[in-house]
N, C-alpha and C positions, 0 to 999 in steps of 0.2 A: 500464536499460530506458527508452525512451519514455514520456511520458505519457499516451498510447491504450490501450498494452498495459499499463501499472498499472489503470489506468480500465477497460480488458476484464477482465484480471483480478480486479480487485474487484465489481465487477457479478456473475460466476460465483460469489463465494463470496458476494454479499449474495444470490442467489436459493439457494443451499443453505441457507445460516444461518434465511432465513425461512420457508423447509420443514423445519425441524428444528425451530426453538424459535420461542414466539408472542411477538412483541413488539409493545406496545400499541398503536404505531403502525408499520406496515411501511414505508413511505414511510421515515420518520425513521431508521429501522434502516438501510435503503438507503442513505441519504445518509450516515451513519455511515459503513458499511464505505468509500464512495467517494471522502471526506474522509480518513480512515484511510489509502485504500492511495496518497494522491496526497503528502498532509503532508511526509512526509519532503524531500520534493525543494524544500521553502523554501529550501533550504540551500544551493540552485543558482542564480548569479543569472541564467540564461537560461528557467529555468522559469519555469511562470506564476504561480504562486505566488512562484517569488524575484524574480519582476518587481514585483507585488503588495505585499509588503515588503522591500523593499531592502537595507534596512539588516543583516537576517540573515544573506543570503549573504556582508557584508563583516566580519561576529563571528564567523561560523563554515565550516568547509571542509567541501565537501559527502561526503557520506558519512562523514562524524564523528558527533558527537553526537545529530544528527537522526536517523542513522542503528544508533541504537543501541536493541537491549531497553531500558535503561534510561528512556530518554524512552518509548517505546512504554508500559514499564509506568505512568512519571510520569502518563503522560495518561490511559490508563485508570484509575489508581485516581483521579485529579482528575475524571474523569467520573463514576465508581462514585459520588460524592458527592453529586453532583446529578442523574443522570440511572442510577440502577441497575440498570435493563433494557436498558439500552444500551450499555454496559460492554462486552461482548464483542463487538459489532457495528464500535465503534471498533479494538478491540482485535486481530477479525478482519483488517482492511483493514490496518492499519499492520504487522501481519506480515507480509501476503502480498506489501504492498512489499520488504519487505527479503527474503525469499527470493528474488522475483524479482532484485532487485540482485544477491543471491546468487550468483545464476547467469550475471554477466559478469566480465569480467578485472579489473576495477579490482574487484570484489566489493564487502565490505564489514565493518567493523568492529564485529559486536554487541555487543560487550562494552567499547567504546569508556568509556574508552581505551584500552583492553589492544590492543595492535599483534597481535594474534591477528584474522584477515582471512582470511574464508569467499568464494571466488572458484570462478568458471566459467566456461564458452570461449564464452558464446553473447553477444555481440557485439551493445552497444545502436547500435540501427539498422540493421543489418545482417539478412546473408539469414536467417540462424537468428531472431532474435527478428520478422522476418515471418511465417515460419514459425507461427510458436510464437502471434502475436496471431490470424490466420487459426485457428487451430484453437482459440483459446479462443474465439473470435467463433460459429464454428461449435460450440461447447459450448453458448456462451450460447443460440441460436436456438434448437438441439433443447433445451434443459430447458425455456426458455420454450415452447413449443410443447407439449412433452410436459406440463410444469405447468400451465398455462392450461388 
């Protein structure tokens, strides 16, 4: 998936997450989930983040180990440490990327290394995942709306 439709994406579940549970600061919680649901793509060096550090998309291939539970969980319990309200905020976002990866052909490896690769037809950049960003866009508007 694109970086808009991570970013739409996790936007949607950082205004569920702070309709559910109160965390001390919602701002922070926000930017959590939308650090969360973009991170993984370090590991790309066309992204903006793999632009940002360089040197990681050339130690590791993308949708490898950035893309795995494992790292997901690494980072949240290294957040759970210093920042414990925040934990599942992080945790939120860096999931909903790899679902979302999930759901394209090249998919993805969660349990990396284990060559066991969770894949789906909807095609990053393509007309399906327009689709798909269009109707989270339109999610996010009515809850904003509806929540405000």
């Amino acid at each position: 998936m694109r970086f808009y439709t991570h970013l739409v994406a996790g936007l949607l579940v950082a205004i569920v997450l702070t309709e559910l549970f109160s965390f001390p600061n919602t701002l922070v919680a926000v930017l959590l989930v939308l650090l969360g649901s973009i991170l993984p793509d370090i590991d790309e060096q066309h992204s903006r983040l793999g632009k940002l550090f360089p040197l990681i998309p050339k130690l590791f291939t993308h949708r490898g180990f950035f893309h795995s539970v494992f790292l997901a969980t690494a980072f949240t319990i290294l957040l759970s440490l210093f920042a414990p309200s925040y934990a599942l905020a992080f945790a939120a976002g860096f999931v909903t990327h790899l679902l979302l990866d999930a759901m394209t052909p090249a998919g993805v490896k969660p349990f990396w290394p284990s060559q066991v690769r969770l894949r789906g037809f909807i095609k990053t950049g393509g007309v399906l995942e327009g689709i798909l960003f269009i109707l989270l866009v339109g999610v996010v508007v009515w809850m904003l709306v509806s929540v405000g």
